[in-house]
C-alpha positions in Angstrom: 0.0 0.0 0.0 1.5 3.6 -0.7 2.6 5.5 1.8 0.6 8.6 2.1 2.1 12.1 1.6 1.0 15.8 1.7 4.3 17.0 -0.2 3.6 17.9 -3.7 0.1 16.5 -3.3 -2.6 18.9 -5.7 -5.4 16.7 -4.1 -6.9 19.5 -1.8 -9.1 17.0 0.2 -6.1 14.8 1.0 -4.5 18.3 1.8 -7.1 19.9 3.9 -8.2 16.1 5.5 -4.6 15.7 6.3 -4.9 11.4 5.3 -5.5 9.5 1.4 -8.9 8.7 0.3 -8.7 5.5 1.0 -9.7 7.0 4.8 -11.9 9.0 3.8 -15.1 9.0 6.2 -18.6 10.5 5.6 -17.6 13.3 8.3 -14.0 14.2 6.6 -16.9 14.8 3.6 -19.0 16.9 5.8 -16.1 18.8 7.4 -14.5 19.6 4.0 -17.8 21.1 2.9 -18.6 23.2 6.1 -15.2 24.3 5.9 -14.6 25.2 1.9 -18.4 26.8 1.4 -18.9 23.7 -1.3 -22.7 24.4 -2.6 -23.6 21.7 -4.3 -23.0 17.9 -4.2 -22.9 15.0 -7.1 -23.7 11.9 -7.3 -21.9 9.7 -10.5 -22.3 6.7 -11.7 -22.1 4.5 -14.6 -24.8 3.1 -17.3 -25.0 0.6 -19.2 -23.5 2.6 -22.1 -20.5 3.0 -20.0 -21.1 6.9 -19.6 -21.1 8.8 -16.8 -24.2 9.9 -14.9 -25.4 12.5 -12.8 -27.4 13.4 -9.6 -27.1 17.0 -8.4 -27.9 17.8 -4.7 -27.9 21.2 -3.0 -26.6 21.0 0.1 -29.4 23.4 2.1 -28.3 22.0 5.6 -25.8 19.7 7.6 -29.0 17.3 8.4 -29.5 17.1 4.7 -26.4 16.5 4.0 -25.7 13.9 6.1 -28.9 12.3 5.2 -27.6 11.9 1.5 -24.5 11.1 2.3 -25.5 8.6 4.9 -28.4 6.4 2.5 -27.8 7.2 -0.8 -30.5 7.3 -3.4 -33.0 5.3 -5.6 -32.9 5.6 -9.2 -34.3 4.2 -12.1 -32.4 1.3 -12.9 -34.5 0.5 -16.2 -33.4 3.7 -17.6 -29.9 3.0 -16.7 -29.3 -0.7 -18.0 -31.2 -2.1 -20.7 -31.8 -5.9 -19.3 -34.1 -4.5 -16.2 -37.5 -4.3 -16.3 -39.7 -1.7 -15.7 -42.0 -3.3 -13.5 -39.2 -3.7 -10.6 -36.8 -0.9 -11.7 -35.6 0.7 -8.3 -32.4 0.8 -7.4 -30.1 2.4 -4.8 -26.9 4.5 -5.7 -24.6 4.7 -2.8 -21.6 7.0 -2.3 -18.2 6.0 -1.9 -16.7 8.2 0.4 -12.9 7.2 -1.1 -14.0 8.4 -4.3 -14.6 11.9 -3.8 -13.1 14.8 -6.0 -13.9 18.5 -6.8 -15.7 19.3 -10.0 -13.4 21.8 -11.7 -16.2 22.5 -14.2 -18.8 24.0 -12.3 -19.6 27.4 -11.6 -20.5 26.3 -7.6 -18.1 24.7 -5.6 -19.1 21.5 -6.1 -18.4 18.6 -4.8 -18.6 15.2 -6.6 -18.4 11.3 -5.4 -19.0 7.9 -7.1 -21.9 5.5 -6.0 -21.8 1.8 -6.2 -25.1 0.3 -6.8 -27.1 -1.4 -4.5 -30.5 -3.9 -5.2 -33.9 -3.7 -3.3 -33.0 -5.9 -0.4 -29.3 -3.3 0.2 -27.0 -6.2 -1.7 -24.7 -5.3 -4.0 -26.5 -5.5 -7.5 -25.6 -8.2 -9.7 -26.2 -6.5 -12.9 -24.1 -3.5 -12.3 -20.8 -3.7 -14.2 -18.1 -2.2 -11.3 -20.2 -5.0 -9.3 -19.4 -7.5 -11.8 -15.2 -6.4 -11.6 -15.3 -6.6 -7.9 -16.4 -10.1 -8.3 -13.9 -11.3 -10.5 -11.2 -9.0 -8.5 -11.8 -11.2 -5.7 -12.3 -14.5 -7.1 -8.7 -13.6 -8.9 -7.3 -12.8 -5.3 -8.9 -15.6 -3.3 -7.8 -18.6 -6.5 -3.6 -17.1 -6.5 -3.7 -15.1 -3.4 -2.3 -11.9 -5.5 -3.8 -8.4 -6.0 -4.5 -8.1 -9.4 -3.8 -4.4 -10.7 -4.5 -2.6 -14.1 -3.2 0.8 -15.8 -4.8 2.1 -18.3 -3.6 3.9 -21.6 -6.1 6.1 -23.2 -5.5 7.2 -26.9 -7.8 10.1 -28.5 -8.5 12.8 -31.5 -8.9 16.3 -31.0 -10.6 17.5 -34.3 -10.3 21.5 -34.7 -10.3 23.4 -37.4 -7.5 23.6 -39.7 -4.6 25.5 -38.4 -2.2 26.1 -41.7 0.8 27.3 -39.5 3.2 24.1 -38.9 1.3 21.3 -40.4 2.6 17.9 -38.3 3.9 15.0 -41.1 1.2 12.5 -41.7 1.0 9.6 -39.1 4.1 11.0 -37.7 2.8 12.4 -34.7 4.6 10.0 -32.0 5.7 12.7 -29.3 5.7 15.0 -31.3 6.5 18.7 -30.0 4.1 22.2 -30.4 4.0 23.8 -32.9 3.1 20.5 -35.3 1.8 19.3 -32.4 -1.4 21.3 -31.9 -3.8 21.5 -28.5 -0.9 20.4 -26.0 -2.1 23.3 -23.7 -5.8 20.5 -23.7 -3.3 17.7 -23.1 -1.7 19.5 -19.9 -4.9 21.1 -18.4 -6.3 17.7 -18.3 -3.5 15.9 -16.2 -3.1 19.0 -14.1 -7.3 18.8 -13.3 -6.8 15.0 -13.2 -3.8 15.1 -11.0 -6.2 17.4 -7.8 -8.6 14.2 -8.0 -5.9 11.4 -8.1 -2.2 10.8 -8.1 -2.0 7.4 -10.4 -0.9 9.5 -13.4 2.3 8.7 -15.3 2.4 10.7 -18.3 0.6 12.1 -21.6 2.3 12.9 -25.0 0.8 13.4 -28.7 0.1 9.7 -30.1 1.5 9.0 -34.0 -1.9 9.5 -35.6 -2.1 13.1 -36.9 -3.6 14.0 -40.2 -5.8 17.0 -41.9 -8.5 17.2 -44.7 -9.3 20.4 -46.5 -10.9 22.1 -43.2 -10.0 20.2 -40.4 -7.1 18.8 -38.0 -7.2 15.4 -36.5 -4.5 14.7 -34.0 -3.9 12.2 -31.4 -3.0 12.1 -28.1 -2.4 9.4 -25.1 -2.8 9.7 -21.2 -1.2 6.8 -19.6 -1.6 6.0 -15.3 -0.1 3.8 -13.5 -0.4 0.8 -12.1 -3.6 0.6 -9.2 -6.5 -1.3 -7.7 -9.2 -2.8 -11.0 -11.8 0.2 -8.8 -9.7 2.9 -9.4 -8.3 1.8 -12.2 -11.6 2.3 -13.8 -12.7 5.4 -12.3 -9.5 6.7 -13.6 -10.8 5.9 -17.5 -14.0 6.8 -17.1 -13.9 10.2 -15.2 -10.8 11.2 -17.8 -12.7 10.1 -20.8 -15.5 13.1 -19.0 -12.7 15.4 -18.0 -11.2 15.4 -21.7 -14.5 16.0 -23.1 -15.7 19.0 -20.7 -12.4 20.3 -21.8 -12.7 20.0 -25.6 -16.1 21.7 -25.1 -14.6 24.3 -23.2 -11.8 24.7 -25.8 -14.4 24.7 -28.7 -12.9 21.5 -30.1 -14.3 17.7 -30.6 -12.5 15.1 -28.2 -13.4 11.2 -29.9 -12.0 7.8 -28.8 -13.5 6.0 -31.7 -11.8 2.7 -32.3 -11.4 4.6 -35.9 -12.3 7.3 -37.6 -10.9 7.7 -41.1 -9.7 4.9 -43.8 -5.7 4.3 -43.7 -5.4 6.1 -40.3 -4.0 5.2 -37.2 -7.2 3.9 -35.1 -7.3 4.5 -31.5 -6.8 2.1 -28.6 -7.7 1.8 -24.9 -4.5 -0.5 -23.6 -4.7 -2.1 -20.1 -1.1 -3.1 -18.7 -1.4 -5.0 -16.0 0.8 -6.4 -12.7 0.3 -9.2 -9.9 1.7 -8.0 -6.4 1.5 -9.2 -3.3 2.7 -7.6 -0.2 3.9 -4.5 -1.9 6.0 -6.6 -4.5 6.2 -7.3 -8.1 5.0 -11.3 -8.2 5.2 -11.5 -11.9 9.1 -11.5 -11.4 11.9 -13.8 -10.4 14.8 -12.8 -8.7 16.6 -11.4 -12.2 14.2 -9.1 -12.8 12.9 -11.9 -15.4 9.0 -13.1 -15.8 8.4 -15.9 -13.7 5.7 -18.8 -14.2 3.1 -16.4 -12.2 3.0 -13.9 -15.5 3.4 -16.6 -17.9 0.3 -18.0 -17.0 -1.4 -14.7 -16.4 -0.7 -14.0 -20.3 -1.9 -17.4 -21.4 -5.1 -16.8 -19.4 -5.5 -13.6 -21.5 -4.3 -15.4 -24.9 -6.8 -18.2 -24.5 -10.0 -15.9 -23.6 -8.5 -12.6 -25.9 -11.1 -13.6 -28.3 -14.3 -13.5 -26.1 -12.8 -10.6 -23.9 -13.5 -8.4 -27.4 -17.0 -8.4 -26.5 -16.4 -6.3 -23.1 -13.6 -4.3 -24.8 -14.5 -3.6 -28.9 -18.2 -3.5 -29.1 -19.0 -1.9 -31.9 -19.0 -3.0 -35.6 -15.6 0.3 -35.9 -13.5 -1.6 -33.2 -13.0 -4.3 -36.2 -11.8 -1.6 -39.0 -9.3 -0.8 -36.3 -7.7 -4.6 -35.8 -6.5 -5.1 -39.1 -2.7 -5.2 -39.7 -0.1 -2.8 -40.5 -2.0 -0.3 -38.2 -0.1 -0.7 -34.7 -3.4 -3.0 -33.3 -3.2 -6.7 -32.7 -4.7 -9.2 -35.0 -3.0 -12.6 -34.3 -3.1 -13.9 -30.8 0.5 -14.2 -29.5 2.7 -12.2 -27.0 6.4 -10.7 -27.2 9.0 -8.4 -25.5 8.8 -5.3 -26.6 6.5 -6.3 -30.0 3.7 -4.4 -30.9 2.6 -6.6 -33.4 1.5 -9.2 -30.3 -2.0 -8.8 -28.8 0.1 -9.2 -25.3 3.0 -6.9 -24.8 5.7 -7.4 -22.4 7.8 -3.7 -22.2 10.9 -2.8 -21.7 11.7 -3.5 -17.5 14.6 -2.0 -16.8 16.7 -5.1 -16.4 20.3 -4.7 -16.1 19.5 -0.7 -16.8 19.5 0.3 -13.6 22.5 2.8 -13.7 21.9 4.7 -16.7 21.1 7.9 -14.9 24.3 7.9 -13.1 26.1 7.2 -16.4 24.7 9.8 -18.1 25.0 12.2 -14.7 28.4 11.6 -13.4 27.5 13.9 -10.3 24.5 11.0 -9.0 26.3 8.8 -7.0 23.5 6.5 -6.1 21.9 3.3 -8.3 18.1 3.4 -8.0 17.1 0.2 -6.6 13.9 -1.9 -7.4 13.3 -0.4 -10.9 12.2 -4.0 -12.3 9.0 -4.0 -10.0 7.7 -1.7 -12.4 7.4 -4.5 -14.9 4.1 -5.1 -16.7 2.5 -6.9 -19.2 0.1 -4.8 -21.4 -3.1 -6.2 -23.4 -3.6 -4.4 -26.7 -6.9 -5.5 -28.3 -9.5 -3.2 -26.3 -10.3 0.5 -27.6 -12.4 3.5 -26.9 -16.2 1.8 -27.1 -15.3 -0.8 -24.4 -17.3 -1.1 -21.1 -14.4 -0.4 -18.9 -15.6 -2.3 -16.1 -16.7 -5.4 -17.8 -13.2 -5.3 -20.0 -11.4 -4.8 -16.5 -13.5 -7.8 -14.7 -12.8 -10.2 -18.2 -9.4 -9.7 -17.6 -9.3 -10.4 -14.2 -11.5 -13.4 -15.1 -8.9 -14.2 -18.0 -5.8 -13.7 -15.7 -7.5 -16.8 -13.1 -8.2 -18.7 -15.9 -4.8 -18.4 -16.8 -3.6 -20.1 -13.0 -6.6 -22.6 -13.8 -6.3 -24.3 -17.0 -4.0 -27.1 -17.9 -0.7 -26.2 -19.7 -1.2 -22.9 -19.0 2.7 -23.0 -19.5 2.9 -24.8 -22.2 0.2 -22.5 -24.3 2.4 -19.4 -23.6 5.5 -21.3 -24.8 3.9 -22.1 -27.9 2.2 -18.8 -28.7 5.5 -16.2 -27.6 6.7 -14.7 -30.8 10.3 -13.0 -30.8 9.5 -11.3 -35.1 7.5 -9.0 -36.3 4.6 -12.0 -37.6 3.7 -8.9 -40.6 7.4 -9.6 -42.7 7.0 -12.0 -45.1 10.1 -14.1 -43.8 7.8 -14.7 -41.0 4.5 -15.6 -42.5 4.5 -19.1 -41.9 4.6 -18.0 -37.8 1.9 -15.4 -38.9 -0.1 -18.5 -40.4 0.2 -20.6 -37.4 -1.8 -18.3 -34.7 -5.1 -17.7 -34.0 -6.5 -14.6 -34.9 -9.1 -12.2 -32.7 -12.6 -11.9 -34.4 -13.3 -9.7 -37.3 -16.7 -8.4 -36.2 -19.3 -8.2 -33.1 -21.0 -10.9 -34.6 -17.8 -13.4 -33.9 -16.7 -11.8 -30.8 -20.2 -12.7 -29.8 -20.1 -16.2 -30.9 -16.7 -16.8 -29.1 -18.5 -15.5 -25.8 -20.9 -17.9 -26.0 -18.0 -20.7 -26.1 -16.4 -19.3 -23.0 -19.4 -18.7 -21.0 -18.6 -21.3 -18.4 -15.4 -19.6 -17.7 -16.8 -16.1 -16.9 -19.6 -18.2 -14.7 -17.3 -19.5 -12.9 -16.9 -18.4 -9.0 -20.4 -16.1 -9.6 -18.4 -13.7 -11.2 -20.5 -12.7 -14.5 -24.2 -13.6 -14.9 -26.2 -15.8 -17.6 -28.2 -12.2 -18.2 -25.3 -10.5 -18.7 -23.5 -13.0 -20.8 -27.2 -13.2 -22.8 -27.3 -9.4 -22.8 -23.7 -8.7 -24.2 -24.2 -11.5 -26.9 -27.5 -9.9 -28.2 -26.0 -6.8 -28.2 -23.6 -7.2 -30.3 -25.4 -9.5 -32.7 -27.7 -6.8 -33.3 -25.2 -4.7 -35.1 -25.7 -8.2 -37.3 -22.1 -7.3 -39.0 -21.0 -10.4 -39.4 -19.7 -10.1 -43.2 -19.4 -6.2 -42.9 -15.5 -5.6 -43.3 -15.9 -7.6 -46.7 -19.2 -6.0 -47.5 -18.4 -2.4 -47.8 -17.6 -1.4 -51.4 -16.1 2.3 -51.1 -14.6 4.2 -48.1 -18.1 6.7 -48.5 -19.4 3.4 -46.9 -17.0 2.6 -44.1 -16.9 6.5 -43.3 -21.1 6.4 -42.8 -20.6 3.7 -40.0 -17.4 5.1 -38.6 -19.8 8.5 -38.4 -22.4 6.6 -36.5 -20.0 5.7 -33.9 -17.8 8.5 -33.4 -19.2 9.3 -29.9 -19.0 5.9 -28.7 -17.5 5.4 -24.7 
């Protein structure tokens, strides 16, 4: 667990309440409002469409207040998820204290905090995505005995109008610097608003897909946290995928995560690196700094459900113009060091690195020590339009699966790549491996096959199962990619989902 700190913290309720949110109690709430003039208070949670929602609250008096605060609220739950019916729709949202951040967007000082959602008789409710991670979070923990944590990277288009001062190169835009790298000052208002409402943050930078048309610039850009619990890891998606688009409204400018959004353009993806710890260290490790047998079988657990996991993390018909190759996304299912032609990436770790700084700084006289705990292995299929909580809880599901199955070993052995698969010296390799689906219609039909495994422990439900497979087969794009005749056509579907997540 990290060590809590006030030094350098921009979190002013971890300031002011002198302790993490993690401690935060319904009075440290109360206190901070009586004591900072806060005039209104939010309630967010999540819908089914994976957006966030709002309930607005005045706060008119310390008994009201603490009323709210103290029983949550009753919502319409039919209006929130599609698979409930009206007849018996009620259900409660309840805040979680730890969760609790300042709006920077409102006029009134406003206080916001996330709800978990709660059934008629107070449960936890079944149907509710987050619900549905912290299942499989603790059927991972309770089957290996290891925390199971996730950080997300989160790639997106700003679309202005065309600037014709310092035109950026064509797909060129990796890290790119202002000027050819427009809307930075978006870029860095974002962490800095991000970074008051939590510290997980690692870095942002301009992503390689830029490009213009007559009247308008598209560039892309990445935010990128770090490692953390699956609950904050997807609170941290979700209320950045808000804060970027409050900004871009602010800034006059349209903020997409679309899986894609033009023809021979780099698509846009929603990566999830993940990491096993125990005890405040790295278990995915040996004693070289090396992966172990712990993260081999994690990554086979993600290799032998990455085909079903598409339905929770591409699921629209886009997400499958996106995984073609040649376009930096995964289509064959293997994994690699340092190969972004895998669907599973292992990165560079830092083994045998560790003194670099002091080489290149002859004044350091000190080697930074435990550098290869940072090691991760990052999962590239998911993008934009995935329901972050039910792509976080498949994973989690995927990574026990991985410590379950037979040969779990074995199956990585076989399906570790060390070549770019895309070379035609390596095509036979390329040949070999299984590929991810090509539409919603297959992702669907591979969910159905690995129902049992999602089951499993009570994580995910037959109704949700039954409700994500109709889903996607409604998009009934089963032939689509080899049914379009012109771009015109692609571009009309890519239009229809350009506001997806």
């Amino acid at each position: 667990m990290k060590k809590f700190s006030k030094e350098l913290n921009p979190n002013s309720l971890e300031r002011f309440l002198d302790k993490p949110s993690r401690d935060f109690t319904k009075n440290d709430l109360i206190k901070y409002i009586s004591s900072n003039d806060i005039r209104m208070l939010n309630f967010r949670y999540v819908g089914g469409d994976g957006r966030l929602k709002t309930l607005n609250f005045p706060i008119t008096s310390k008994a009201y207040l603490d009323l709210v605060l103290s029983s949550g609220e009753r919502v319409d739950g039919s209006s929130l998820f599609s698979h409930i019916e009206t007849g018996s729709s009620d259900l409660y949202v309840v805040p979680k204290y730890r969760s609790a951040f300042i709006n920077p967007f409102t006029e009134l000082p406003t206080l916001d905090v996330f709800c978990a959602y709660f059934n008629k008789d107070g449960l936890p409710y079944d149907g509710a995505p987050e619900n549905i991670m912290m299942k499989a979070d603790k059927a991972f923990k309770d089957v290996t005995g290891f925390e199971f944590q996730a950080m997300g990277e989160l790639e997106y288009y700003v679309i202005s109008e065309k600037d014709p001062l310092y035109q950026g190169t064509n797909q060129r835009g990796y890290h790119e610097s202002p000027p050819y790298a427009k809307w930075e000052n978006l870029r860095t208002e974002a962490l800095y608003l991000l970074s008051q409402c939590f510290s997980d943050i690692k870095y942002a930078h301009s992503e390689v897909g830029n490009f213009s048309t007559d009247t308008h610039d598209y560039i892309q850009n990445e935010l990128e946290f770090l490692p953390t619990s699956l609950e904050d890891a997807a609170q941290q998606m979700i209320l950045t995928k808000w804060f970027l688009r409050m900004l871009g409204q602010e800034y006059g400018v349209g903020i997409t995560y679309a899986p894609k959004i033009s023809v021979g353009k780099a698509g846009s993806g929603m990566h999830f690196h993940t990491r096993l710890m125990k005890d405040g260290k790295n278990m995915m490790i040996d004693g070289e700094g090396k992966l172990n047998d712990n993260a081999k079988k994690a990554i086979a657990g993600y290799l032998s459900l990455s085909q079903s996991l598409t339905a929770f993390g591409n699921t629209n018909p886009t997400s499958y113009f996106r995984l073609v190759p040649h376009q930096e996304a995964p289509t064959n299912i293997c994994w690699g060091d340092r190969n972004r032609s895998v669907l599973v990436r292992v990165p560079l770790g830092w083994v045998g690195a560790a003194d670099m700084v002091k080489q290149i700084n002859p004044l350091e006289t000190e080697t930074p020590s435990n550098l290869a705990e940072k090691q991760t292995v990052e999962v590239r299929s998911p993008d934009g339009s995935a329901d972050v909580y039910l792509f976080l809880a498949g994973l989690a599901v995927a990574a026990r699966h991985g410590f379950e199955m037979e040969k779990a070993l074995e199956y990585a052995e076989k399906t570790y790549v060390n070549v770019n698969i895309f070379h035609d010296e390596h095509k036979h390799k390329c040949e070999e491996l299984e590929k991810l689906p090509t539409s919603c219609w297959e992702s669907a039909d591979c969910l159905l096959k690995h129902a049992e495994i999602y089951k499993k422990h009570n994580v995910f439900s037959q109704s949700i199962i039954d409700g994500t497979i109709k889903t996607l087969k409604s998009y009934n794009d089963k032939t689509l990619r080899n049914d379009l005749k012109s771009d015109d056509e692609l571009m009309a579907i890519v239009n229809k989902f350009f506001h997806c997540g």
